[in-house]
KEKE-3310 file (N, C-alpha, C; in steps of 0.2 Angstrom, whole numbers, plus 5000, padded with zeros to 4 digits):
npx = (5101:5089:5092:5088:5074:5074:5083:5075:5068:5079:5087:5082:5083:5094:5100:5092:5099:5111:5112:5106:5119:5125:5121:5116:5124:5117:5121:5129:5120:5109:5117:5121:5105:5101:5109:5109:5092:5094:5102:5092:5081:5087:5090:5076:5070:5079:5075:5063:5065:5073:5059:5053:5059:5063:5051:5042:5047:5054:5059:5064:5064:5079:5076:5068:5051:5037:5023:5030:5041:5045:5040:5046:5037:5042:5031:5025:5015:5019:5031:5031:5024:5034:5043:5035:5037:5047:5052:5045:5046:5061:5057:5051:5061:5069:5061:5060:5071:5071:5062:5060:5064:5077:5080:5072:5076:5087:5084:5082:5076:5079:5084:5074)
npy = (5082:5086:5094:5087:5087:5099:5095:5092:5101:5111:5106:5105:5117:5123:5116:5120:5133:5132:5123:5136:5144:5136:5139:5136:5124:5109:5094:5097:5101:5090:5080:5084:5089:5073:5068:5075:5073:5057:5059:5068:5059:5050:5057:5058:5046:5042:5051:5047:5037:5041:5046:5035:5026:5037:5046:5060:5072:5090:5106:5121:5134:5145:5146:5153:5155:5146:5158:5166:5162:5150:5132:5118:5103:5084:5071:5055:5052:5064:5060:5049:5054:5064:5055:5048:5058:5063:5051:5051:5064:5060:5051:5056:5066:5056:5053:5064:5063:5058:5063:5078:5089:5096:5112:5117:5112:5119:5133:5134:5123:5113:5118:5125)
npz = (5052:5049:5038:5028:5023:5018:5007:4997:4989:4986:4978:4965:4963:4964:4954:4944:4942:4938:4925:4920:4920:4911:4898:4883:4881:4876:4880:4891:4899:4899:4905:4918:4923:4922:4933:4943:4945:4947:4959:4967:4967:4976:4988:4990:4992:5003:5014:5015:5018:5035:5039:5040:5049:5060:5064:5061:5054:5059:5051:5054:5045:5043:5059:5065:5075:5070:5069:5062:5054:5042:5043:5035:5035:5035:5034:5034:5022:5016:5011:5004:4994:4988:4983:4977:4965:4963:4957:4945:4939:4935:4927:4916:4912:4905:4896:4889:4881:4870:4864:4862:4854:4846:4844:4855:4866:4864:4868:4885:4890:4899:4909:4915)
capx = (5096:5084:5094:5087:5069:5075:5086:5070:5067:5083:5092:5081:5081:5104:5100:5091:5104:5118:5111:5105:5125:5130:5117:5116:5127:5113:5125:5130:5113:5106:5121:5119:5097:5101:5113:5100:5087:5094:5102:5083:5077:5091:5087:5067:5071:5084:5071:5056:5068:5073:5054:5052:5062:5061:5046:5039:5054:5054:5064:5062:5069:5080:5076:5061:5045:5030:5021:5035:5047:5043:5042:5045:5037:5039:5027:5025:5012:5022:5038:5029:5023:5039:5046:5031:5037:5057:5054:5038:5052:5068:5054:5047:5065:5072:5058:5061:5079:5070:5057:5062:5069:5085:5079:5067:5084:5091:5080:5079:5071:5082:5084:5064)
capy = (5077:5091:5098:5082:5088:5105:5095:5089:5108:5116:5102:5107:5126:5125:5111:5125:5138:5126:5123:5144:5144:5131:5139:5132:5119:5105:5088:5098:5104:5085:5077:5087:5086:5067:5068:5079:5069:5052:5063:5070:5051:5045:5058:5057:5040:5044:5057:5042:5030:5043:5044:5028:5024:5042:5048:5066:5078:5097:5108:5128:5138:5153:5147:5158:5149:5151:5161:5173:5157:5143:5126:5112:5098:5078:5062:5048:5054:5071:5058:5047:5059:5067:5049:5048:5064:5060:5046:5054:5069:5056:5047:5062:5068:5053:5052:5069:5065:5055:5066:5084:5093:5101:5119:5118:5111:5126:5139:5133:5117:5110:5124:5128)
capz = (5049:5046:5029:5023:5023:5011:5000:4989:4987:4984:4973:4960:4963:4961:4947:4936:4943:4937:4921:4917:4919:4906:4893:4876:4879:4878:4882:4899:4905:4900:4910:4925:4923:4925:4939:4950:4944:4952:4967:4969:4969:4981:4993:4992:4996:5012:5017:5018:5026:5040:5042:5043:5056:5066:5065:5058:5053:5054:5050:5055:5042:5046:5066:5067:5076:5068:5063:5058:5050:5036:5046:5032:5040:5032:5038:5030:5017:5012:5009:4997:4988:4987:4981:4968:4961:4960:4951:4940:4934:4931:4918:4911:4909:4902:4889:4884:4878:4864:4860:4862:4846:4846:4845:4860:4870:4868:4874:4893:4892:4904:4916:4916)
cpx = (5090:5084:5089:5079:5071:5077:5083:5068:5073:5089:5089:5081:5090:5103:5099:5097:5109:5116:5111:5116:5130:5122:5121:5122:5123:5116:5127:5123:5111:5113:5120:5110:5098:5103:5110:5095:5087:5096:5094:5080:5080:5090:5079:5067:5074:5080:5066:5060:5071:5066:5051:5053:5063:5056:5045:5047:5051:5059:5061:5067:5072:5080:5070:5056:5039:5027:5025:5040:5040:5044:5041:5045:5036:5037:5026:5021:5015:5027:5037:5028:5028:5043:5044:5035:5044:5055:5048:5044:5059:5064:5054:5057:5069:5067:5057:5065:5075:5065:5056:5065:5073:5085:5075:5072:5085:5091:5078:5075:5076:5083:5076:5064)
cpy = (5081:5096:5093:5084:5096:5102:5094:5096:5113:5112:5104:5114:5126:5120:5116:5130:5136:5125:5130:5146:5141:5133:5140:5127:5114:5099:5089:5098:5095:5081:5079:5087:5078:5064:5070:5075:5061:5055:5064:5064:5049:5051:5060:5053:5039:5047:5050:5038:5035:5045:5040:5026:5029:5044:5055:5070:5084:5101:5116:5133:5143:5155:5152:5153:5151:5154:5164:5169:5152:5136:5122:5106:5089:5071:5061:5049:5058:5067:5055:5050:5061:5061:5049:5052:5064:5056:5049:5060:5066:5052:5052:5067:5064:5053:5058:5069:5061:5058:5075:5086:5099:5110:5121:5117:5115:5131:5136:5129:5113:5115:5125:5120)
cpz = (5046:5040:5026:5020:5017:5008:4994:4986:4984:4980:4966:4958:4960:4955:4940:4937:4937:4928:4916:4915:4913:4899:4885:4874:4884:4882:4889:4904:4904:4905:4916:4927:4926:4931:4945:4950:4947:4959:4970:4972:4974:4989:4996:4997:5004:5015:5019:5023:5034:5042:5045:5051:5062:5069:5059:5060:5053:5055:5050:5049:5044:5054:5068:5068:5070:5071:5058:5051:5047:5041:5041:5037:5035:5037:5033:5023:5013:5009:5003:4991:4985:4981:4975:4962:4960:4956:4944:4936:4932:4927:4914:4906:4906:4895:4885:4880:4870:4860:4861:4855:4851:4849:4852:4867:4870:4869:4879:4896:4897:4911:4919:4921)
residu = (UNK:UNK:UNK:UNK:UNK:UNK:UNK:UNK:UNK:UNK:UNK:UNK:UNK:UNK:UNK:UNK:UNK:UNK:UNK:UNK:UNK:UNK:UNK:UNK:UNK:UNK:UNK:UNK:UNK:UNK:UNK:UNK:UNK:UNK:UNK:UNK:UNK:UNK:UNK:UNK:UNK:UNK:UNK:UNK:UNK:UNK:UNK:UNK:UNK:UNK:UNK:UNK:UNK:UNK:UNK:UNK:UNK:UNK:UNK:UNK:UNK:UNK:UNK:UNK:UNK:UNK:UNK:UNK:UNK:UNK:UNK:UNK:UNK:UNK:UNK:UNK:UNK:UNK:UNK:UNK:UNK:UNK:UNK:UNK:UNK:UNK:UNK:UNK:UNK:UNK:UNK:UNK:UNK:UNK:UNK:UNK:UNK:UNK:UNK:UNK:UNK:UNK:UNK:UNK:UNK:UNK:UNK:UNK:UNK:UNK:UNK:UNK)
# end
């Protein structure tokens, strides 16, 4: 259960990968953007609600204690947030499909 605490961080890190790999082909990268973008939201979401009901998540990267390791840690405040910001980038990326120009799609406005 403590993957769930990186997935908000590393679903858009292979989302830009995944897209630098299908470059200049706009209709793949926005299909794949949208599909991260509600995956994003649907695990923000799963992430609050295992707060909810567990308490505080953390998650040791790599198994190192600190000082030496990354300890991602989420409570109820860091989750929302996270929530906020899923749904705040599945707007911003839907209202760009209507107001982006062509050209700007396809130098790396999807992968960025």
């Amino acid at each position: 259960m403590t993957l769930v605490v990186a997935l908000p961080i590393l679903l858009p890190l292979c989302t830009g990968v995944v897209c630098l790999l299908g470059w200049g082909q706009v209709g793949l990268q926005r299909s794949i953007s949208v599909i991260s973008g509600v995956a994003n939201l649907l695990v923000a979401v799963a992430l609050l609600w295992y707060v909810r009901t567990d308490g505080i998540l953390v998650s040791m990267m790599g198994n190192w204690p600190p000082p030496f390791g990354i300890a991602l840690v989420a409570d109820l405040l860091s989750t929302i947030m996270v929530v906020l910001s899923a749904i705040m980038g599945l707007t911003v990326l839907l209202y760009s499909f209507g107001s982006m120009d062509r050209e700007r799609e396809q130098w790396g406005y999807y992968p960025l």
